[in-house]
C-alpha positions as CSV (number, residue, x, y, z in Angstrom):
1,X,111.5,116.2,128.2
2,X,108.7,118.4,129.1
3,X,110.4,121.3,130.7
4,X,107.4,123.0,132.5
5,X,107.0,120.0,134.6
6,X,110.5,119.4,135.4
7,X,110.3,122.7,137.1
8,X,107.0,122.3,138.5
9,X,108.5,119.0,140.1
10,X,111.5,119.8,141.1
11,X,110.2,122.8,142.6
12,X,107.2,121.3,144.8
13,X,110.0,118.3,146.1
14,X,112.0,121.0,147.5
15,X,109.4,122.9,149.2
16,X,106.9,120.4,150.1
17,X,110.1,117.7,151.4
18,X,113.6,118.8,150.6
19,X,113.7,122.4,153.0
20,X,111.4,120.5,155.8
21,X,113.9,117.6,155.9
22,X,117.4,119.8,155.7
23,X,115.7,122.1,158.3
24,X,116.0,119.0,160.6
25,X,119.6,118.0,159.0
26,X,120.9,121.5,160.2
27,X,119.8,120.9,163.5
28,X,122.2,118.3,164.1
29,X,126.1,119.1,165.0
30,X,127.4,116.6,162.9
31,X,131.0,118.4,162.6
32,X,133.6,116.5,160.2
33,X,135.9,114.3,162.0
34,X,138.9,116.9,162.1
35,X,136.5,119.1,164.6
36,X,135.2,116.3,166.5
37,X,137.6,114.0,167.1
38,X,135.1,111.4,169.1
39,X,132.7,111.6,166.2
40,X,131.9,108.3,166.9
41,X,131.4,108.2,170.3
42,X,129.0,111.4,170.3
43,X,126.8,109.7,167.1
44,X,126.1,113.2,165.4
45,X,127.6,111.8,162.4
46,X,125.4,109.0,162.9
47,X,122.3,110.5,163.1
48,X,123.0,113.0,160.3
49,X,123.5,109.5,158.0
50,X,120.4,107.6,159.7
51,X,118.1,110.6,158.7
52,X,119.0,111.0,155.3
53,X,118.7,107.1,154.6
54,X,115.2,107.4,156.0
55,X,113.9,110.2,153.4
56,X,116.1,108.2,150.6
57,X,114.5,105.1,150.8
58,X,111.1,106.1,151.0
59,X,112.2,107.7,148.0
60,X,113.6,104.2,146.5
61,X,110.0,103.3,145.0
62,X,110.1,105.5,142.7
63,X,113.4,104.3,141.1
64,X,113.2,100.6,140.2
65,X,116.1,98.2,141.1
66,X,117.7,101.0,143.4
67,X,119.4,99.8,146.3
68,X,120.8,102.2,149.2
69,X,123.0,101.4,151.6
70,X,125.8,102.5,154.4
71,X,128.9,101.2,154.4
72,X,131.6,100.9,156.9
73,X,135.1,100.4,157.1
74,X,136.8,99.9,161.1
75,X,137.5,103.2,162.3
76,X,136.4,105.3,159.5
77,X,133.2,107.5,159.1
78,X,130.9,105.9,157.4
79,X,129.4,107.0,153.6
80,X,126.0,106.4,152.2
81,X,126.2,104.3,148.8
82,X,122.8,104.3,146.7
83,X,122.9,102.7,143.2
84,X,120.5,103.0,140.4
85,X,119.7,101.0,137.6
86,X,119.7,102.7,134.6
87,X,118.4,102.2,130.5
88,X,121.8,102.7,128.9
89,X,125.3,101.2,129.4
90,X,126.9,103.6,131.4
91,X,127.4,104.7,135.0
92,X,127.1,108.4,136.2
93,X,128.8,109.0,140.4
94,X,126.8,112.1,141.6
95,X,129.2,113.0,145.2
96,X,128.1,114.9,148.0
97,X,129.0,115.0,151.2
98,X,127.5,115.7,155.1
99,X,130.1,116.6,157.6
100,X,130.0,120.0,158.6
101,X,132.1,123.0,159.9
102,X,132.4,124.2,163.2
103,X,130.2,126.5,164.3
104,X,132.0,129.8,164.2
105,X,131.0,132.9,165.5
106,X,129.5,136.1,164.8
107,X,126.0,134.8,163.8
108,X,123.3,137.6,163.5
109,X,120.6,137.8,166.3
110,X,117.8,134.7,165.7
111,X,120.0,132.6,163.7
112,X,122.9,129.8,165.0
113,X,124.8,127.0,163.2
114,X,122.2,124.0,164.5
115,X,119.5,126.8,164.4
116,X,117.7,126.4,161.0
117,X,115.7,129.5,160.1
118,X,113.9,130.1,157.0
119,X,113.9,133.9,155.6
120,X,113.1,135.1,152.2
121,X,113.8,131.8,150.3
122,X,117.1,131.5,152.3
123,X,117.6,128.3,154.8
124,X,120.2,129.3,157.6
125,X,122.0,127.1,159.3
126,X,125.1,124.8,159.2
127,X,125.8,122.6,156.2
128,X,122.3,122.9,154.2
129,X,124.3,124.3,151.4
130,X,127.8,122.7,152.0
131,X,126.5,120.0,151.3
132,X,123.8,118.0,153.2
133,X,121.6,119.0,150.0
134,X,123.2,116.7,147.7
135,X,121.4,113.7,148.1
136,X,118.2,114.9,147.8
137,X,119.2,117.3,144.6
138,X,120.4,114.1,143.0
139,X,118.0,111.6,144.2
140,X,114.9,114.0,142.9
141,X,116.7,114.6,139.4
142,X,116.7,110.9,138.9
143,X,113.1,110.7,139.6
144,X,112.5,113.4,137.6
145,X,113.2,111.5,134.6
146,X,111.8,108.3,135.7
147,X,108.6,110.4,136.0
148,X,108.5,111.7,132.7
149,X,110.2,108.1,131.0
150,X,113.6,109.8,130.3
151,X,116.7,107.1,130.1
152,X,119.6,108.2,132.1
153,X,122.5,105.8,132.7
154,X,123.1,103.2,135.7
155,X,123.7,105.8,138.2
156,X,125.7,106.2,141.9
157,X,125.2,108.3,144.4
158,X,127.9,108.6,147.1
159,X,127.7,110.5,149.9
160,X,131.1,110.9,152.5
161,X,131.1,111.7,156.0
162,X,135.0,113.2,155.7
163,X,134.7,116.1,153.5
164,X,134.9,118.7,155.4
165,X,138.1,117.1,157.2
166,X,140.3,116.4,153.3
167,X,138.5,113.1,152.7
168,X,140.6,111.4,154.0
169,X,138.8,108.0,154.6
170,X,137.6,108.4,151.5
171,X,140.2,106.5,149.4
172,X,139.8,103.5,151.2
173,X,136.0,103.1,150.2
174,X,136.7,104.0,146.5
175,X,139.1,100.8,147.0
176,X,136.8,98.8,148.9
177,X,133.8,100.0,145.9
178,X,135.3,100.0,143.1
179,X,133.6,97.1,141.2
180,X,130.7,98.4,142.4
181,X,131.2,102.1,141.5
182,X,132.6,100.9,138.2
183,X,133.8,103.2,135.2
184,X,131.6,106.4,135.2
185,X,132.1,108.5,132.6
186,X,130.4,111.6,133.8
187,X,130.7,112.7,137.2
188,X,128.7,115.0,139.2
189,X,129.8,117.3,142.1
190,X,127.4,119.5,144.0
191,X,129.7,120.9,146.7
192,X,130.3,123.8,145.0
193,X,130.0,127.7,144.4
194,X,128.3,130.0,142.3
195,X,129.2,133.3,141.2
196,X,125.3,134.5,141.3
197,X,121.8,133.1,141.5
198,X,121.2,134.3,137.9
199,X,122.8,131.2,136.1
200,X,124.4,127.4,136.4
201,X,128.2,128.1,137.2
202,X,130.6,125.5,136.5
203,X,133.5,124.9,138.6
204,X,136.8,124.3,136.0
205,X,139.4,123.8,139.3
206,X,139.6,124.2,142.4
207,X,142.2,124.9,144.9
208,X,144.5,122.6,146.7
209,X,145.8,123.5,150.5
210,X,148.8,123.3,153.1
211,X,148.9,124.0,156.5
212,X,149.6,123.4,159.7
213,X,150.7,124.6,163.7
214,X,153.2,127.5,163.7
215,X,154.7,127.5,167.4
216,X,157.2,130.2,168.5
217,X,158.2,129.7,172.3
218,X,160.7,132.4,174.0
219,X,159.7,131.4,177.6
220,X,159.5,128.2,180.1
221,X,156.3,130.6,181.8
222,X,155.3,134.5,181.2
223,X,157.1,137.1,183.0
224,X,156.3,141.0,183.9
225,X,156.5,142.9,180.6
226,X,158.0,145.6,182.4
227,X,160.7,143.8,183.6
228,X,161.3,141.4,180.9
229,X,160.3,143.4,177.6
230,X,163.6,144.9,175.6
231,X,165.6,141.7,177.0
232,X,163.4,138.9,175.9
233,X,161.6,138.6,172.7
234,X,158.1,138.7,171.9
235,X,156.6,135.4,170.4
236,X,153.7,137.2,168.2
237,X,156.6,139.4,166.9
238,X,159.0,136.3,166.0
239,X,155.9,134.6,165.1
240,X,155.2,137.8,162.7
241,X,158.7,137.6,161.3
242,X,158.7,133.5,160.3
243,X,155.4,134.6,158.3
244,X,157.0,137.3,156.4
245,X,159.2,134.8,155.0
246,X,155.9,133.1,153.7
247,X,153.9,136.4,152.3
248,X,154.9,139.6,151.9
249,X,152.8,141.8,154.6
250,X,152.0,144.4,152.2
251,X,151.0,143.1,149.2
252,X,149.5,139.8,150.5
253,X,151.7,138.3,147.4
254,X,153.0,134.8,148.6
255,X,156.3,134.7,148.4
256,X,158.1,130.8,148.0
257,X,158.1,129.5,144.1
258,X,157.2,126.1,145.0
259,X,153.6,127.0,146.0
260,X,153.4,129.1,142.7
261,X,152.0,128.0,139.2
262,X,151.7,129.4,135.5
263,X,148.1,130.1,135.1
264,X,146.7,128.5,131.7
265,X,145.7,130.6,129.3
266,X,142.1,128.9,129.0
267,X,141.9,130.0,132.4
268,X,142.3,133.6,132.4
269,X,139.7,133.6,129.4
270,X,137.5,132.3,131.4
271,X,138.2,134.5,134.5
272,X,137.8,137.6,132.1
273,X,134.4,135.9,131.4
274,X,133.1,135.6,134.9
275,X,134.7,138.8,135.8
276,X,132.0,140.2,133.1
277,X,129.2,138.6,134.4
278,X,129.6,139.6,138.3
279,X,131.0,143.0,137.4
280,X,131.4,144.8,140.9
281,X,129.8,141.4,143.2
282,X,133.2,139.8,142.4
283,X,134.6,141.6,146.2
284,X,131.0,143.5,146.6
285,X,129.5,140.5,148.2
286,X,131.6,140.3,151.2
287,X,130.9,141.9,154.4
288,X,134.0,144.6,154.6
289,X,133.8,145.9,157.3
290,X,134.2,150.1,157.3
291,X,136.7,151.0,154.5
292,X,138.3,147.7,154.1
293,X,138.7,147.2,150.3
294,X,140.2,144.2,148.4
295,X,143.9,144.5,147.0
296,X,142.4,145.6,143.3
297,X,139.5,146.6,141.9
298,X,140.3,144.8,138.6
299,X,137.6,141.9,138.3
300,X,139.9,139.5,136.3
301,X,143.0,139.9,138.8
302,X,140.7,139.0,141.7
303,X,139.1,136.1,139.9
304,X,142.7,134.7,139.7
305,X,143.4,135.8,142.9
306,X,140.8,133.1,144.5
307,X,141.4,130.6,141.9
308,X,145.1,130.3,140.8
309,X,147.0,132.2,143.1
310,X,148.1,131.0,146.4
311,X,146.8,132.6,149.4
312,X,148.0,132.5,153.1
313,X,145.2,133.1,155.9
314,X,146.2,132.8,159.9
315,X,142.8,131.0,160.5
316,X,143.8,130.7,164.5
317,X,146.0,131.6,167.0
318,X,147.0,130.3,170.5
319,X,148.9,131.4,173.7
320,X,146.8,134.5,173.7
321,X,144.4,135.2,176.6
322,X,140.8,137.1,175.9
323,X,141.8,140.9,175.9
324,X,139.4,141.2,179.0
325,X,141.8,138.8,180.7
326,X,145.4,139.6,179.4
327,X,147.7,141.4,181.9
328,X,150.9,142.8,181.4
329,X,152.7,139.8,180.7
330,X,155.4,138.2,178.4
331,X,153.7,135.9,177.3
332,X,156.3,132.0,177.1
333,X,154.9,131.4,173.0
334,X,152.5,132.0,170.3
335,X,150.7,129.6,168.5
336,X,149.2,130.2,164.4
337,X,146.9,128.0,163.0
338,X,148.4,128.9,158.8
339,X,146.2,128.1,155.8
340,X,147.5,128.1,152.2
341,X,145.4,127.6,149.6
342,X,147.5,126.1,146.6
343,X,146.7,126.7,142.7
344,X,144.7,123.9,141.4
345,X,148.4,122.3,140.0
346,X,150.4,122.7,142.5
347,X,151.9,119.9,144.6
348,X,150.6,120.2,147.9
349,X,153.4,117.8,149.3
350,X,155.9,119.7,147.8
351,X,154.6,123.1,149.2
352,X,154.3,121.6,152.4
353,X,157.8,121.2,152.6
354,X,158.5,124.4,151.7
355,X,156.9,126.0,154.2
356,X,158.2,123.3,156.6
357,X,161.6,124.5,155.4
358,X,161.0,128.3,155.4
359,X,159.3,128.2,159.1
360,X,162.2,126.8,160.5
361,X,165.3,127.4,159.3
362,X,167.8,129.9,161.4
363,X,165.2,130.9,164.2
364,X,165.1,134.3,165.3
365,X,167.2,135.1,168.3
366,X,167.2,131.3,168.6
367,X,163.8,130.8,170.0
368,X,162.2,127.3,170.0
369,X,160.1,127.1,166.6
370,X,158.5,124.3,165.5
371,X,155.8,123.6,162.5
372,X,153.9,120.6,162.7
373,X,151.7,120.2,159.1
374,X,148.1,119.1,159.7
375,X,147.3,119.5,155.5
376,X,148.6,118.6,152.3
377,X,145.2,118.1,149.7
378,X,145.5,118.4,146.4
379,X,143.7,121.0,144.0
380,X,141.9,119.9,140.5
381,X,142.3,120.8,137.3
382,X,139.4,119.7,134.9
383,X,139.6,118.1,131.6
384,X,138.4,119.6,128.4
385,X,134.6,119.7,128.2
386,X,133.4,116.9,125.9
387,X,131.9,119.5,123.4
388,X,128.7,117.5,124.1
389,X,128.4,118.7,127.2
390,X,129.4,121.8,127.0
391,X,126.4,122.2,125.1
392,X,124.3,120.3,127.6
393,X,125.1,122.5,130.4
394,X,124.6,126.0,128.7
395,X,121.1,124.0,127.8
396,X,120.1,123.1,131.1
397,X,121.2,126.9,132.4
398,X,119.0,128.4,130.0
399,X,116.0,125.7,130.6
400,X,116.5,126.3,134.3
401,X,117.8,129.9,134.9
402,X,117.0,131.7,131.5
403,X,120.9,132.6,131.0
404,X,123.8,129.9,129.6
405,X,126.3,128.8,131.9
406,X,129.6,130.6,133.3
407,X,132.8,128.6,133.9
408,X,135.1,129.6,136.7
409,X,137.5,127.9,139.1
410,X,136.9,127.8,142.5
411,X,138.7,129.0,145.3
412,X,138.1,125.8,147.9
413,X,139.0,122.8,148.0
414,X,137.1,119.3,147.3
415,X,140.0,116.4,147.9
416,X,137.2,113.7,146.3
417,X,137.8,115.3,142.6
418,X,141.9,115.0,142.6
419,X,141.1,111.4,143.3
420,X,138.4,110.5,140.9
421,X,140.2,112.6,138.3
422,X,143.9,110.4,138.6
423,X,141.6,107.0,139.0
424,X,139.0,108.2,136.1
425,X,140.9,110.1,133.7
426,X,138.5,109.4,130.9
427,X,135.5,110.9,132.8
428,X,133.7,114.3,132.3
429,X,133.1,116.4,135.1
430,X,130.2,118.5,136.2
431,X,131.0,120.4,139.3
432,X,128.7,122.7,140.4
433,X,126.8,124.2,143.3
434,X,124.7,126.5,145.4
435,X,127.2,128.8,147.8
436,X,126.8,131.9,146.1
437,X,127.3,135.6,147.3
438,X,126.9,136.0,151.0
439,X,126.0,132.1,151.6
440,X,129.4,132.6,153.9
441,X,130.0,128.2,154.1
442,X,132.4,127.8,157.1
443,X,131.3,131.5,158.4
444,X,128.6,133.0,160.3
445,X,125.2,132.9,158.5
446,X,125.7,130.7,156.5
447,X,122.5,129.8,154.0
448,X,121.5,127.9,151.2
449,X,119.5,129.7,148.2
450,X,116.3,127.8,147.6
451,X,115.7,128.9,144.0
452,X,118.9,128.0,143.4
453,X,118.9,124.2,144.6
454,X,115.8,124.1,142.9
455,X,117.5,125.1,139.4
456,X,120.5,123.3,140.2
457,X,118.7,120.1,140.6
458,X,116.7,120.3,137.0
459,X,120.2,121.2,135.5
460,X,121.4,117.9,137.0
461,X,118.5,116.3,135.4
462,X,118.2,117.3,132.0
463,X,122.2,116.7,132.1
464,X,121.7,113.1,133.0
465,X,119.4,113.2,129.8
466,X,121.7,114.9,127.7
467,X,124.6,112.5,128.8
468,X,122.1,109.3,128.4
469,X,121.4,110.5,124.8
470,X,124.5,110.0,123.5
471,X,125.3,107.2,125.3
C-alpha cells in the first residue's frame, strides 16, 4: 500500500466531507433513549440516522456490491446495517454508534452541545467524538483500499442507536442479523479513548457498571429546621451514611468484595507501560479545579484506578431545591443518582445485588429507604492479541502517527463488546478511539481531535490489509 496517499486521502475526506458533515450531525439532539424517553415521537434519533445514510450511500459507488440499510425492530431504535463485499473469505464488524449524552452544563462561552464549533483542529460539540464519527472513519478506510486495489475481507459496518443508554436493543438485532453478520473474525470498535494524540491506543478492557436511585425519606412534607432539626433526621445525612457502607469517604476505596476483582498480571504490565508514555497527563489533563489533586501521584496506581478498580460517583441528586431558592427547611427525602463502574470481570448482576443488599438493610433511625437499580452492564476483557496483529497495529501506529501502539484498558463502558466477545469468542478485537485528554465525552466541551480521526482511520485501513493478508 502506498502510504503517502493513504494519508493524503484520508486526510482530504475528512476535511473536504467528514468535519462538514459531523458539524451538521452535532447539531442535532439526538440523545440516547435513556435521556429521551419519547425518542421516537421527537425524530432526533431519526434524523441523526437519515443524515448519515445520505452521505453513506453516495459513498456506496465506490465500494462495489455494498448494500446499506436501516433496520427496525417494533419499539426499538433503529441501527444502520451496511455490508461490503470483500476479495477474501472472511468478514470484519467495524461498530459504532450515534446516540448521544445529555447536554450537561458548564460549557465555555461560544460553544454548546448542538453548537458545533471548529477551533484549532478541534470540532466541539455533542457526540462528534463519542461516536457519530464511526461510520465515516470506517466507510473511508474501506475506500481507501478499494482506491489503491488492496483486498480486505467481506466487511460490516453496524452502527446502533442505544449506546449511550447500555445497548440494550442491541441483542435483539445481533439475533435478528446474525446470518447476515456472520462469523467475523476481527472486530473493530471506534468508541473509544486515547491516552494522547501522539500514537494508536488500544483499548484491552473496559469497565462494566451498576447503578441505580438511592431514596432516603424522613418526612410525609418539610418542616421548619428550627423546630424540627435535633428531633428528626436529615435525609442527605442518612443518605451520606447508606453510602459509607458502599465507599469509604476518605480514601474513595470501594468497600463490598463482590464488586472487587484480582487484577491480571498482563494488565498491570501494561498499565506500567502507558503510565510511561503519559507520564504526568495521566491526572494532568483534567480540569482540577484550585488545589484539588488525585488520590496518588503514582502513574501505574491511577491507571488501575480507571481501569480495574471499582469506582462509585453520585452523578445526581434530588429533593434538593437551587441554593437561591432553599429556605430553612427539613427537607421530607433525598434522592442520589449512584454510579459504579465495575472491573472489566466483574459480574455486574452480582454487584447489583450487593449494593441492593447493602443500601437497604437495617435503615438508619428507621427511615423509609429504597434503591431501585437502573444498570447492570457488563465490562470486557480482551483475548490474547493474535501475534499477527499485534504486529499489524504497532505497524499502522507508526505508518500513521510515527510512534507504535500503547495498550491500556479503558475506564468506560461499551455493553456491544461483552456481547460480541461471549457470541464470537474466536474473534480478534481492535478497540480503539479518538477521546483523548480534555475531549471531556459526556461533559462540557466536549471535542473530537481532527488529526487524530484522521490517523485513526488509516490505522483502520492498513489493519483491514494486514488482517486480509493473512486471510
Amino acid at each position: 500500500m502506498d502510504i503517502e496517499a493513504l494519508k493524503s486521502f484520508t486526510d482530504d475526506t475528512w476535511r473536504e466531507e467528514i468535519v462538514p458533515e459531523l458539524a451538521e450531525y452535532i447539531a442535532i439532539p439526538a440523545k440516547s433513549p435513556h435521556f429521551d424517553p419519547n425518542w421516537e415521537a421527537n425524530g432526533h434519533i431519526e434524523k441523526a440516522v437519515q443524515h448519515m445514510v445520505r452521505w453513506s450511500e453516495r459513498k456506496l459507488a465506490e465500494l462495489p456490491g455494498a448494500t446499506l440499510e436501516v433496520v427496525r425492530l417494533e419499539g426499538r431504535t433503529p441501527v444502520i446495517l451496511i455490508e461490503v463485499p470483500g476479495e477474501v473469505d472472511d468478514t470484519v464488524l467495524l461498530y459504532g454508534h450515534l446516540d448521544k449524552q445529555p447536554e450537561m452544563t458548564g460549557w465555555s462561552e461560544g460553544l454548546g452541545p448542538w453548537e458545533p464549533v471548529l477551533r484549532d483542529d478541534k470540532l466541539y460539540g455533542r457526540g462528534g467524538a463519542d461516536d457519530g464519527y464511526a461510520i465515516y472513519a470506517s466507510l473511508t478506510a474501506l475506500i481507501a483500499l478499494r482506491r489503491q486495489g488492496v483486498k480486505h475481507a467481506r466487511a460490516i459496518v453496524l452502527i446502533e442507536a442505544c449506546e449511550e443508554s447500555g445497548s440494550y436493543d442491541l441483542p435483539f438485532y445481533v439475533h435478528h442479523l446474525a446470518e447476515r453478520i456472520g462469523s467475523p473474525s476481527l472486530v473493530i470498535c471506534l468508541d473509544s479513548g486515547c491516552g494522547n494524540y501522539d500514537q494508536m491506543w488500544l483499548t484491552t478492557s473496559l469497565r462494566g457498571l451498576a447503578g441505580g436511585l438511592l431514596t432516603v425519606e424522613v418526612l410525609n412534607e418539610g418542616v421548619h429546621s428550627g423546630d424540627a432539626s435535633g428531633i428528626v433526621p436529615d435525609s442527605f445525612r442518612l443518605a451520606r451514611a447508606l453510602v459509607e457502607r458502599i465507599e469509604d469517604e476518605a480514601s474513595g476505596e470501594v468497600r463490598l468484595p463482590e464488586l472487587t476483582v484480582q487484577i491480571p498480571p498482563e494488565r498491570r504490565e501494561q498499565a506500567r507501560a502507558a503510565a510511561e508514555a503519559l507520564g504526568e497527563e495521566v491526572w494532568r489533563k483534567f480540569p482540577f479545579a484550585g488545589k484539588t489533586r488525585p488520590p496518588t501521584l503514582d502513574g501505574v496506581e491511577l491507571v488501575l484506578n480507571r481501569t480495574w478498580r471499582p469506582q462509585l460517583a453520585v452523578v445526581g441528586a434530588g429533593g434538593l431545591p437551587d441554593p437561591e431558592s432553599a429556605g430553612n427547611v427539613l427537607r421530607p427525602s433525598t434522592t442520589l443518582k449512584l454510579s459504579v463502574r465495575l472491573p472489566p470481570t466483574a459480574d455486574p448482576e452480582r454487584a447489583q445485588a450487593a449494593l441492593t443488599q447493602a443500601l437497604l438493610a437495617e435503615p438508619p433511625q428507621g427511615a423509609e429507604v429504597s434503591y431501585k437499580g437502573e444498570q447492570a452492564s457488563p465490562g470486557w476483557h480482551a483475548p490474547p492479541l493474535a501475534p499477527w496483529l499485534e504486529a499489524a497495529v504497532h505497524r499502522a501506529s507508526e505508518a500513521a502517527f510515527g510512534r507504535p501502539a500503547v495498550m491500556m484498558g479503558e475506564g468506560g463502558t461499551i455493553p456491544f463488546m461483552g456481547m460480541l466477545g461471549e457470541k464470537f469468542p474466536k474473534a480478534q478485537f481492535v478497540i480503539t478511539g479518538v477521546l483523548g485528554p480534555r475531549s471531556n465525552a459526556h461533559g462540557p466541551n466536549e471535542f473530537l481531535h481532527i488529526p487524530t480521526g484522521i490517523r485513526v482511520t488509516a490505522c483502520t485501513a492498513l489493519i483491514l490489509a494486514e488482517h486480509a493478508a493473512r486471510a
